[in-house]
C-alpha positions in Angstrom: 198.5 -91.0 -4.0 196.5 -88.4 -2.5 195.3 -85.5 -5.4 196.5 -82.2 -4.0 194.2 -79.6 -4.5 194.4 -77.0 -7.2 195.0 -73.6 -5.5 191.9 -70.6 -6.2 192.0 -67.6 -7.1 189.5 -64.7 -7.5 188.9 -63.4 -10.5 186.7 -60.6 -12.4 185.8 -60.1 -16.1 183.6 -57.0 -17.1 182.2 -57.4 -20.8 181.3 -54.6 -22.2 178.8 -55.2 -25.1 176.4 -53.6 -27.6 173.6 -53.5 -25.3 174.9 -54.0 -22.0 178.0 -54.4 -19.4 177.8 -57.4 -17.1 180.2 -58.4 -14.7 181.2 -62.3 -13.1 183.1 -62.5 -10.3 184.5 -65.8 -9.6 186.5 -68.5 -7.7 189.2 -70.1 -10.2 190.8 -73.2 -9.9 192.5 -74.3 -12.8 189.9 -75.0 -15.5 187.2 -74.7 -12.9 185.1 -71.6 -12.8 182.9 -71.1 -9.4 180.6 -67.6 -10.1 180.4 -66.0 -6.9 178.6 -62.7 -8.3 176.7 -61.7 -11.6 175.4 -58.5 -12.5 175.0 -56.9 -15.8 173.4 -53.8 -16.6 171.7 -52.2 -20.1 173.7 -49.1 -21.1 172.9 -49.7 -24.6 176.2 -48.8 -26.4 175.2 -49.4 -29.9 172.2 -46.8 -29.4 171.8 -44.9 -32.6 175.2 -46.1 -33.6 175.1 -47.8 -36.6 174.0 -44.9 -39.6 177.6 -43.5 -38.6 179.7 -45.9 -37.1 180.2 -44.0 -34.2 179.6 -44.2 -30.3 177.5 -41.4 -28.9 178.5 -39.5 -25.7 175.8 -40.2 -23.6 176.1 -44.1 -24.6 179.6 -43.9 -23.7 179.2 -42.0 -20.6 176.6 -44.7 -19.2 179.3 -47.4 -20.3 182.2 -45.6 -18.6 180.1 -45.1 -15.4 178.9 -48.7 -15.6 182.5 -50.1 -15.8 183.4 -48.0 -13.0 180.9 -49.1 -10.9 181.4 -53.0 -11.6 185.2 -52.3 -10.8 184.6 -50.9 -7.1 182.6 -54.0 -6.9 185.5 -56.6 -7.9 187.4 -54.6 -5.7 184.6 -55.0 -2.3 184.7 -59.1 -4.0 189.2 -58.6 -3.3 189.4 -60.0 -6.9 193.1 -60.2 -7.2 192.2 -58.9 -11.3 189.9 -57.2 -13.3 189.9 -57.6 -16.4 187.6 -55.5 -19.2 186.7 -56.7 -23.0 184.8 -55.2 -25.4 183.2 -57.2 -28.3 180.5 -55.9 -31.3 180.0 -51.6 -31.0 183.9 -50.8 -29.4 185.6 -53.1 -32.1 183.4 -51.5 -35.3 183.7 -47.7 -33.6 185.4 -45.0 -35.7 185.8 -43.5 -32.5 186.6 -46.5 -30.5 189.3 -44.6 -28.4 186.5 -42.3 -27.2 185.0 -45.0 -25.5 188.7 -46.3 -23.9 189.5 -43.4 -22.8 186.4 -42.9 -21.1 186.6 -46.4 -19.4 190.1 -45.7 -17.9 189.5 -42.1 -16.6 186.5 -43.5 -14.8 187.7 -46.3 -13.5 191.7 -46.8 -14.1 191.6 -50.3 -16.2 192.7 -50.6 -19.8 189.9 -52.5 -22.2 191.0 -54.7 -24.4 189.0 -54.9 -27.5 188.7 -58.4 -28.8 187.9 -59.7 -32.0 184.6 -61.9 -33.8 187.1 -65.0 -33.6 188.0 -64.6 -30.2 184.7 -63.9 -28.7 183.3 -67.0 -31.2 186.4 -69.1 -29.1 185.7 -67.4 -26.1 182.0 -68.7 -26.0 182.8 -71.8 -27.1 185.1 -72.6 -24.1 182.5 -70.8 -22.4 180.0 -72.7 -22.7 182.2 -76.1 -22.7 183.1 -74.9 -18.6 180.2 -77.4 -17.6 179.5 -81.1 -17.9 175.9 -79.9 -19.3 177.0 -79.9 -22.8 179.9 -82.1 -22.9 180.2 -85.2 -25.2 177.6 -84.1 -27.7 178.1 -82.1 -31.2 176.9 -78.8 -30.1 176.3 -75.8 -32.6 176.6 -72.7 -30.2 174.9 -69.6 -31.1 175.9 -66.3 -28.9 172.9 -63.5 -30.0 174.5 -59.9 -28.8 173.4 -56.7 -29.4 175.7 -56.2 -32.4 177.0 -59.5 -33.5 175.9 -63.0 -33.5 178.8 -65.9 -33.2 178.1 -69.1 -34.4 180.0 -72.1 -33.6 180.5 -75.7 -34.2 182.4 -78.2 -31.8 182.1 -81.4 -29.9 183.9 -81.8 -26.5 187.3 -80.2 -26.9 187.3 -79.5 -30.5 185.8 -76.9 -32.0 185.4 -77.2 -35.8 184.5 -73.6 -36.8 183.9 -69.9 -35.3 182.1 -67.1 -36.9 181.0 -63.9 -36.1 178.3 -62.4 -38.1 176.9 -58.8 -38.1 174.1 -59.2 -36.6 172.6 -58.7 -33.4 169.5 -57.6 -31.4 170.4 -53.7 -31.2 171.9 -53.5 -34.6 168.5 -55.4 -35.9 166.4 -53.0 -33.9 167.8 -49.9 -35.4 167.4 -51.2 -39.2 163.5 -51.7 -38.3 161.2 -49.3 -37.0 158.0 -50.9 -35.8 154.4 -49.4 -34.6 153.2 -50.5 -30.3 152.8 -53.1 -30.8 154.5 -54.4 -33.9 151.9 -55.2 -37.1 151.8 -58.4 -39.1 153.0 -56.9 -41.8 156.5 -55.6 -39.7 156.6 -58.9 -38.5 157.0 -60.4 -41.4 159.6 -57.6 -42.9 162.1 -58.7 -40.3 161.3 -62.6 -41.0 162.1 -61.7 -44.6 165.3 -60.2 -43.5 166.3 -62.9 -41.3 165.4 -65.6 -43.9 167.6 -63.7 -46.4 170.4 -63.2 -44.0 170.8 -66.7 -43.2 170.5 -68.2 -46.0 173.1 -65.7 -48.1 175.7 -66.0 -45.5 175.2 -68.5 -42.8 173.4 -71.4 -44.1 176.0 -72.1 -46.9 179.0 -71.8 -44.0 177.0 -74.5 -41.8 175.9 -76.7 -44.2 179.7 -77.1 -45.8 181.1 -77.7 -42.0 178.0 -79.8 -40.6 178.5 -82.5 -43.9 182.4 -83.0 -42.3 181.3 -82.7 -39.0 179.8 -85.6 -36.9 177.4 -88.0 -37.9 175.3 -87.4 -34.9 172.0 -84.9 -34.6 173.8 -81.2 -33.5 172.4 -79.6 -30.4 171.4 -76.4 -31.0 172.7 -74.2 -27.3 172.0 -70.4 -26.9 174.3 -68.1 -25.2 174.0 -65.0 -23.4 171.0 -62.6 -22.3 168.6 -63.2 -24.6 168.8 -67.4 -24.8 168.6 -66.9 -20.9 165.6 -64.5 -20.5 164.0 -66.7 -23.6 164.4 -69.4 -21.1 163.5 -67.5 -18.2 159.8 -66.6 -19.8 159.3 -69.7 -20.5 159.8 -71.1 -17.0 158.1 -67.7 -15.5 161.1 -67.1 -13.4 161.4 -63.7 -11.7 165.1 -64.3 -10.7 168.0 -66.2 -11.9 168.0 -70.0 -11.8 171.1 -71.5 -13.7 170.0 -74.5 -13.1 166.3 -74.4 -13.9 167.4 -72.9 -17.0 170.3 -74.7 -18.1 167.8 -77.8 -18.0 165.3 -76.3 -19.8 164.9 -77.6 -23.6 162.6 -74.8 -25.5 160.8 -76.4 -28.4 160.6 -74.4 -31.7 156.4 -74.3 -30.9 157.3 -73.4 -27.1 159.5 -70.2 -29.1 157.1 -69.5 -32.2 154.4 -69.5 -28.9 156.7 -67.0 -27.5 157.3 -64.7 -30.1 154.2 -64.6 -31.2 153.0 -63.2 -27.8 155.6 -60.8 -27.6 155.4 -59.2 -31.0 151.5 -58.7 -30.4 152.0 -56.5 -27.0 152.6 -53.1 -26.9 155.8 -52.6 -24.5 154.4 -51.7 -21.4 152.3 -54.9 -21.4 155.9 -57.3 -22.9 157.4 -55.2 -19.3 155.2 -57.2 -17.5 155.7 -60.7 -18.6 157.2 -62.5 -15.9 161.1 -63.3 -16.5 161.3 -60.9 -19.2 163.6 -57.5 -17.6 161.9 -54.5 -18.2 164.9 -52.7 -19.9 164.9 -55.7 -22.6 161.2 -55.2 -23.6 162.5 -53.7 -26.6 165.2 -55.5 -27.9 163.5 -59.1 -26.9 161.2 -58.8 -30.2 164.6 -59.3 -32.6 165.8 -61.3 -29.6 163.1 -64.3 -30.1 162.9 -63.8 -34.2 166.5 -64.9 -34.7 166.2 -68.2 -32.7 162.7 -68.7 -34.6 163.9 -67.7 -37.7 167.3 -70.3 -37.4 165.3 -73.4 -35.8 162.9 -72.7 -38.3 165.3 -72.5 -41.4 167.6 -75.3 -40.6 165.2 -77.6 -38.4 166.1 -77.4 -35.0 163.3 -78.9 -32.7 164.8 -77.6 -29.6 167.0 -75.1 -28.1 169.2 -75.7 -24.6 170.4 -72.4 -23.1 173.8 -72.2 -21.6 174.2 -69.1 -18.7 177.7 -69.4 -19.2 179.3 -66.8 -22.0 182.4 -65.7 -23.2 183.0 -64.2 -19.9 183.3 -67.5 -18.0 186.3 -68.4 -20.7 188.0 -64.8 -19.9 187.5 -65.3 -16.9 190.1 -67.9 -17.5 193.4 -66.8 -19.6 
């Protein structure tokens, strides 16, 4: 009998995150996601938000203007929806309607405001889109700018999802650092991260790995700052998924890394190739939570996955 093939349709998702809005376009065909476009840009949401718990207006302005602008392009791409989520800063906000009502003036869509479990489920469906990772017990890591989801799984099942506070902007804004950062700063925020992990996550993973799989756990990265990790590594000055998405980045390749990076002032980090110039900041807590957590629990590699939460909401 001849397989009929599963009708398309166009789809957009625009994620609106801590540090920056990104937008995937794409060709859906039952559980098959085909990216046709891919843009994100650095707003930086969570700027100065975290002594108050509330959004600024110029942070919210840029992210209202951003959204706008990635809806008139779903719109040129005759996606037949658009939807928009917001994860970390918009679900923590005391003045989270601020932002939504800034979104919908500009631009005419609702946000919907999802929670650390969904975006933990979200990236772990995400992430399971491609064969890459499939067939292995994976332990998924998504760094954002505010939050940091961690989850267990192998093929189809996922065993647990967490979201953690903690992320590259929200780690930023609890350390101030000289340019370039000293040794001594350095090893304030390894102290921090060492005490994080081992407080609240290691205890979580340990308890789920021992019931888990007898198998070694792949350790995958998600989102911008596994990718441009990746992207330094290979010295790529635009996006490869495929380049990256093979790439497996040693714990010496990323201590190499970070070590680099936390010894350059910024305008020297802006000119590494495959590092973005507008994540020259936020790279340095970037790279210290994936050396801090291969270090802690023993990773010896990382695999970097380009497709997020978006590529599962891109789905439902």
């Amino acid at each position: 009998m001849q397989r009929v093939p599963m009708p398309s349709q166009r789809r957009a998702v625009i994620d609106v995150g801590t540090n920056s809005v990104k937008l995937l376009v794409a060709e859906v065909a039952g559980r098959l996601v085909d990216p046709l476009l891919e843009q994100s840009e650095q707003t930086r949401l969570g700027s100065g938000f975290y002594e108050t718990n509330r959004l600024q207006p110029a942070t919210i302005a840029r992210t209202a203007r951003a959204v706008a602008e990635f809806a008139r392009k779903s719109a040129e791409w005759s996606a037949v929806s658009t939807r928009v989520i917001a994860t970390s800063a918009a679900r923590d906000a005391l003045n989270q309607d601020e932002l939504l009502a800034a979104i919908r003036s500009a631009s005419g869509l609702a946000v919907e405001v999802i929670s650390g479990e969904q975006e933990a489920d979200w990236a772990f469906r995400g992430v399971g889109s491609t064969p890459v990772f499939a067939g292995q017990p994976l332990l998924i890591v998504d760094v954002g700018g505010g939050s940091t989801q961690f989850i267990l799984g192998e093929g189809d099942r996922q065993q647990f999802g967490h979201s953690f506070r903690l992320g590259t902007v929200r780690l930023m804004e609890r350390l101030s650092h000289s340019d370039p950062p000293t040794p001594d700063e350095w090893e304030r925020c390894r102290g921090m991260l060492m005490d994080f992990f081992d407080q609240q996550i290691r205890p979580v993973i340990d308890s789920e790995q021992r019931n888990f799989s007898s198998r070694a756990v792949q350790l995958v990265g998600t989102g911008g700052t596994a990718s441009v990790l990746a992207r330094i590594e290979l010295s790529l000055v635009s996006f490869d998924r495929d380049r990256i998405e093979a790439l497996r980045l040693t714990r010496a390749q990323l201590r190499r890394q970070r070590e680099r990076l936390w010894s350059l002032p910024q305008g020297e980090r802006k000119k590494i190739a495959g590092l973005p110039m507008d994540r020259a900041d936020v790279i340095l807590t970037g790279a210290a939570i994936y050396e801090v957590l291969m270090e802690l629990f023993g990773f010896p590699d990382l695999r970097v996955s380009t497709r997020g939460l978006w590529f599962a909401a891109v789905l439902d």
